[in-house]
N, C-alpha and C positions, 0 to 999 in steps of 0.2 A: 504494500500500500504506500501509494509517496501522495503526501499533501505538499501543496505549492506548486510555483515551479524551479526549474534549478536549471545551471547549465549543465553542459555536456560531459563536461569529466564530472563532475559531480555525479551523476546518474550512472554515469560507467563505472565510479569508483560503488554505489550503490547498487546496481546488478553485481558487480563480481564477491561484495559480503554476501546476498541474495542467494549465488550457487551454491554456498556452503553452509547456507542455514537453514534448519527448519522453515523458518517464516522468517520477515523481514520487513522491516516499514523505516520512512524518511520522514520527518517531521519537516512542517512548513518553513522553519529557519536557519535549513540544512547548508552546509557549503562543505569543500573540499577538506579533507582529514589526512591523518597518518593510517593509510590504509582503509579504513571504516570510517567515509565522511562523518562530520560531524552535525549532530541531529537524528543519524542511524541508530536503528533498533535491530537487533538478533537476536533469533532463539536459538538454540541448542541444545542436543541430547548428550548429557552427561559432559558436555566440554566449556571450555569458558576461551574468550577469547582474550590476549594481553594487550595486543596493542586495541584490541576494541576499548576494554576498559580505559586504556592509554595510558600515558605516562604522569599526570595527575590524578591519580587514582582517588576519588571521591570527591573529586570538585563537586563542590553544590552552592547549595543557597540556605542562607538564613533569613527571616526576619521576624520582628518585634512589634508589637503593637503598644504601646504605652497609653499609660492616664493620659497623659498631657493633649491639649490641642493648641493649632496655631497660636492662640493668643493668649499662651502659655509661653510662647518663647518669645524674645527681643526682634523689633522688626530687622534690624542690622544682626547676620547670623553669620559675620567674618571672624568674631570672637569665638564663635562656639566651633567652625571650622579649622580656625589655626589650635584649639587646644587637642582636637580629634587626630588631626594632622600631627601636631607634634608628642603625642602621647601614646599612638599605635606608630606600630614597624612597618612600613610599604617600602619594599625595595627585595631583592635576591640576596639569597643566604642570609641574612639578619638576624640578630639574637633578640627576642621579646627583653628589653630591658626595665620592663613596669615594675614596677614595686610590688604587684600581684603579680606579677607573670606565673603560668598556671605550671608550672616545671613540676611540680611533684602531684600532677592529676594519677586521680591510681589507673589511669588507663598502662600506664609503665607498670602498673603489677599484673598485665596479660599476660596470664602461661603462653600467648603465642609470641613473645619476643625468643623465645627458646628455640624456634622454628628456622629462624636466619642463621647463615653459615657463624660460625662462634669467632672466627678472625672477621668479621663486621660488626656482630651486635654491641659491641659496647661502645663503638666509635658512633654506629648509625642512632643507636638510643641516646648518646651526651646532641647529637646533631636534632634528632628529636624533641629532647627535651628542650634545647635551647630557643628550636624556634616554633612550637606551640604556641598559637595565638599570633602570628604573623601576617601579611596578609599578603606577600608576595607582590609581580607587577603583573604587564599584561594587562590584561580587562578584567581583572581583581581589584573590588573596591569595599570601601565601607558608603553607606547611603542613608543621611534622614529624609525621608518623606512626608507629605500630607497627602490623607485620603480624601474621598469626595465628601466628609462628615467634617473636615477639618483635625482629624484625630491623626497625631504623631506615630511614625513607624520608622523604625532604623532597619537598613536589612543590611548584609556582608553576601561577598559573593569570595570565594577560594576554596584549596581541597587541603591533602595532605602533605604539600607542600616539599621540602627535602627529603623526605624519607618514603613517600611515598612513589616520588620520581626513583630514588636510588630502587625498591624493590620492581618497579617494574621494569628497568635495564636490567635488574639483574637476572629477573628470571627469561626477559626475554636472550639474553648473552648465554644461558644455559640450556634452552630450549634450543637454541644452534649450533652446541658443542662448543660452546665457548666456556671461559671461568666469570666469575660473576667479579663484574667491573667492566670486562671489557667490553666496550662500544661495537654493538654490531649493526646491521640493516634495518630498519621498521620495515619488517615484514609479517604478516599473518603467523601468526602460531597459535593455535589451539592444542591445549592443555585437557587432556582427560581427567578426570576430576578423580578417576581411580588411582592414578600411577604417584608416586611419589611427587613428583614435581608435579601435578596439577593440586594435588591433598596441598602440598606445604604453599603453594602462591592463592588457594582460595583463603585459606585460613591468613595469611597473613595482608591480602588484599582485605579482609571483614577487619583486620586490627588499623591497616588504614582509613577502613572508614568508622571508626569508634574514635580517633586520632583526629580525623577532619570535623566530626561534631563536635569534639571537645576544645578543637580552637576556634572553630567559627560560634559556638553557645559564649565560649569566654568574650569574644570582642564585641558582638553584638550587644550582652550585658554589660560590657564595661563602656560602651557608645551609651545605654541608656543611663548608667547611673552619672557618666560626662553630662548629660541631660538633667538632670534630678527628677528623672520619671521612675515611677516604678512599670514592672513589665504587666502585660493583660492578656496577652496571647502569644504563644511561640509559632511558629510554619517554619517545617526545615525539612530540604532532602538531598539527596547525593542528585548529581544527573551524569559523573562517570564512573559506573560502577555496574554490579553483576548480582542478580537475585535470583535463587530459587523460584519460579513461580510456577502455579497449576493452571497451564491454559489449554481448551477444550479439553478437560479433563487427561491431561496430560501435564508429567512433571517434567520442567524444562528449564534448561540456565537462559536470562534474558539478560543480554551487554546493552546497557544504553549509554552510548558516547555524544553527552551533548543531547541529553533527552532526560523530559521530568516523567518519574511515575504519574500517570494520574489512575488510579483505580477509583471505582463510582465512590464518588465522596471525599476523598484522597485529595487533602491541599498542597498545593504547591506556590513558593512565592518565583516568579520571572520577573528577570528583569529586563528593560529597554535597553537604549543606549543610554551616556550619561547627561544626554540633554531629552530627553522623552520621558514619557509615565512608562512604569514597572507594573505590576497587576500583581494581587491573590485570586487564583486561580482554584477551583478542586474538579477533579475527574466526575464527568454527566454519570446518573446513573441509567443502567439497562433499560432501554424503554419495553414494554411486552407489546407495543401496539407495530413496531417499524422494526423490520428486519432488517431493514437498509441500514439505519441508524445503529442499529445491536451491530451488525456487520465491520461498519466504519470504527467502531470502538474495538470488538475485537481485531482487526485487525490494524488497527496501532499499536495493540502489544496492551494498551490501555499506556499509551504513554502521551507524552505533547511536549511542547517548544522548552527548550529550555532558558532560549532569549530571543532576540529579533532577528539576530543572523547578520553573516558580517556580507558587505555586496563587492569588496573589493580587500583584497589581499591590505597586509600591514605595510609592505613596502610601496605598492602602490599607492596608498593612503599617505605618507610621508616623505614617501622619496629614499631614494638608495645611499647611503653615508658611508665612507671611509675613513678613517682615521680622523672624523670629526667634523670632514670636509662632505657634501652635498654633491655626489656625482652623478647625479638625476635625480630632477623634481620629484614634488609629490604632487597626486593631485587634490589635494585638499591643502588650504592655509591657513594660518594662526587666527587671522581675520577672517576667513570664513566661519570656523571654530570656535572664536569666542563672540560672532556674533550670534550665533545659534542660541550658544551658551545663554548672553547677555537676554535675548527676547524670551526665555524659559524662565529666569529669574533665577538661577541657580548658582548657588555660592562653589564653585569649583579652586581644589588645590590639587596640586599634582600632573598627572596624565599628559598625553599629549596627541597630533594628527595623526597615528593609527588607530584612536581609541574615541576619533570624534564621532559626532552622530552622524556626519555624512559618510561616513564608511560602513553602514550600517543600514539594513532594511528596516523600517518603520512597526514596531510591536504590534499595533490594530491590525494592519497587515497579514501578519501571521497569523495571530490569531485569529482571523476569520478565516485562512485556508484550513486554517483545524477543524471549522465545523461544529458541530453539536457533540465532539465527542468531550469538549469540556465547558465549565459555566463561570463565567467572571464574576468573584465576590467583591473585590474593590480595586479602584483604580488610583496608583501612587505617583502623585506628582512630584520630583524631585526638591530640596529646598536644598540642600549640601552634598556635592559629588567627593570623595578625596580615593584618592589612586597614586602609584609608584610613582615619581618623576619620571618626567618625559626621555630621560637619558637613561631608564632601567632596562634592562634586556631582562626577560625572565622565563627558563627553560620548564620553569613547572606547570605555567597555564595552560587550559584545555584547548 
């Protein structure tokens, strides 16, 4: 099933996951991927795919709904932007240096750190622990929002960041007869869930994503208590990662890279670009009167968008740079970027033209090639964007 439309390599890169899955569906916000475009769904019997999952293994989404409403906060919101900004980590490899930084979460007392080769776990767990609660670059952000009630909501977008990129090189370096370090090809490897190595990378892909809820719960609460709101509702879900699930009465591994669960009821928060609204979304439930509609659900896997979708590559978005120097434009400019920015109203620190909204398909968009297989519960207007500097490269993003 593919919602939307996409270009060419996009869809060839999405028929050839297709040939080797059970079932297979594209989400409306789909574009070009490491092997398994992004927005792709796969099912699988008994196997799980590594680069499907990819190499930010549990990237997702958080967000918060707080007491507070707009006229709870100061009209001037560049105060409460530079403290967010200077009190979360945005950048590659970073150590969380808050005064809570969450280092001793007992997610480190998982029996599955025992799982990793023993000349790694204790270099990869100090690398862990240091940067839990980080928020990486790329199109990884923290976000305050207002909804259509005026009610405040903070949401985070990142995964499991250093350790979770290290486990999935590693096993993919091992699945091609390599030792685990070494830098091999992104290529398709599916892992049997029976054999040694597919047991030990499902297990320790589930402690990556027990790792990316524990630092994205930490930052999103430490953006509301920055606020002096207390919380009123959490929505949180991986969208690169791998589940168990029972569909047509069938047990089967489902990879969504760049895809939100939605099962009938099932919230999920998406986000736009960072000059657009963001939504809380949850999965339509089963209608009994349209088979059409039951059809179109099941066969997305019961999944949907996991953002807007990107319409133009990063480089082409900013231009090709060497050694500091600009050796081919971009097509987007500073001035286009922060005019966007400027008519949204949005208080923006960080980021830069790979990561504008003109590089980016428009969220209503999407979600309306999705259909009726999901139901919008509210719509988030941005009030503070903050993101890595514009000079971060970051090999963990989705």
């Amino acid at each position: 099933m593919i919602f939307g439309t996409h270009d060419d390599k996009t869809i060839a890169q999405f028929e050839d996951v297709r040939s080797r899955a059970v079932s297979a569906a594209l989400m409306a916000d789909g574009h070009l991927g490491y092997v398994m475009p992004v927005g792709g769904v796969a099912s699988y019997r008994g196997q799980v795919s590594v680069v499907g999952v990819g190499f930010d293994i549990a990237c997702g989404n958080a967000a918060i709904r707080t007491d507070l409403e707009r006229e709870d906060l100061p009209e001037d919101l560049n105060d409460i932007a530079d403290r967010i900004f200077a009190e979360l980590s945005f950048g590659v490899g970073l150590t969380n240096t808050s005064g809570d930084a969450p280092d001793e979460h007992d997610v480190f007392d998982d029996e599955r750190w025992d799982l990793l080769p023993g000349a790694v776990r204790d270099g990869l767990e100090r690398k862990a622990r240091a940067q839990l609660g980080t928020i990486g670059g790329g199109n990884h952000y923290v976000d305050v929002f207002e909804d259509e009630s005026s009610a405040i909501w903070v949401g985070v977008h990142f995964g499991s960041r250093g350790f979770g990129h290290t486990v999935a090189s590693g096993f993919l370096a091992l699945a091609q007869g390599a030792s685990w370090g070494t830098r091999v090809p992104e290529r398709e490897t599916l892992l049997d869930l029976a054999s040694p190595l597919g047991h030990d990378y499902w297990h320790l892909m589930n402690l990556a994503g027990r790792y990316a809820y524990a630092g994205r719960e930490w930052v999103v609460r430490k953006v509301v208590a920055i606020l002096g709101a207390s919380e009123r509702e959490l929505v949180h879900n991986h969208h690169n990662f791998a589940w168990e699930e029972e569909h047509d009465g069938e047990t089967l591994i489902v990879v969504r890279k760049g895809a939100t669960p939605a099962w009938p009821g099932q919230e999920g928060f998406v986000g736009g670009s960072m000059g657009d609204e963001a939504v809380i979304l949850r999965g339509a439930a089963i209608p009994t009167e349209s088979e059409e509609a039951s059809g179109r659900r099941r066969a997305s896997l019961f999944s949907t968008v996991h953002g807007a979708g990107r319409v133009m590559s990063r480089t082409a978005a900013k231009g090709r740079w060497r050694k500091g120097v600009q050796v081919r434009p971009g097509r987007i400019s500073h001035e286009d970027m922060h005019a966007w920015i400027e008519r949204r109203g949005v208080v923006l620190r960080g980021a830069d033209l790979d990561e504008a909204p003109q590089a980016y398909r428009r969220l209503p968009d999407v979600l309306e090639a999705q259909g009726d297989t999901i139901e919008i519960l509210h719509r988030l207007r941005p009030l503070i964007v903050c993101m890595a500097p514009g000079d971060t490269v970051d090999p963990y993003r989705d």
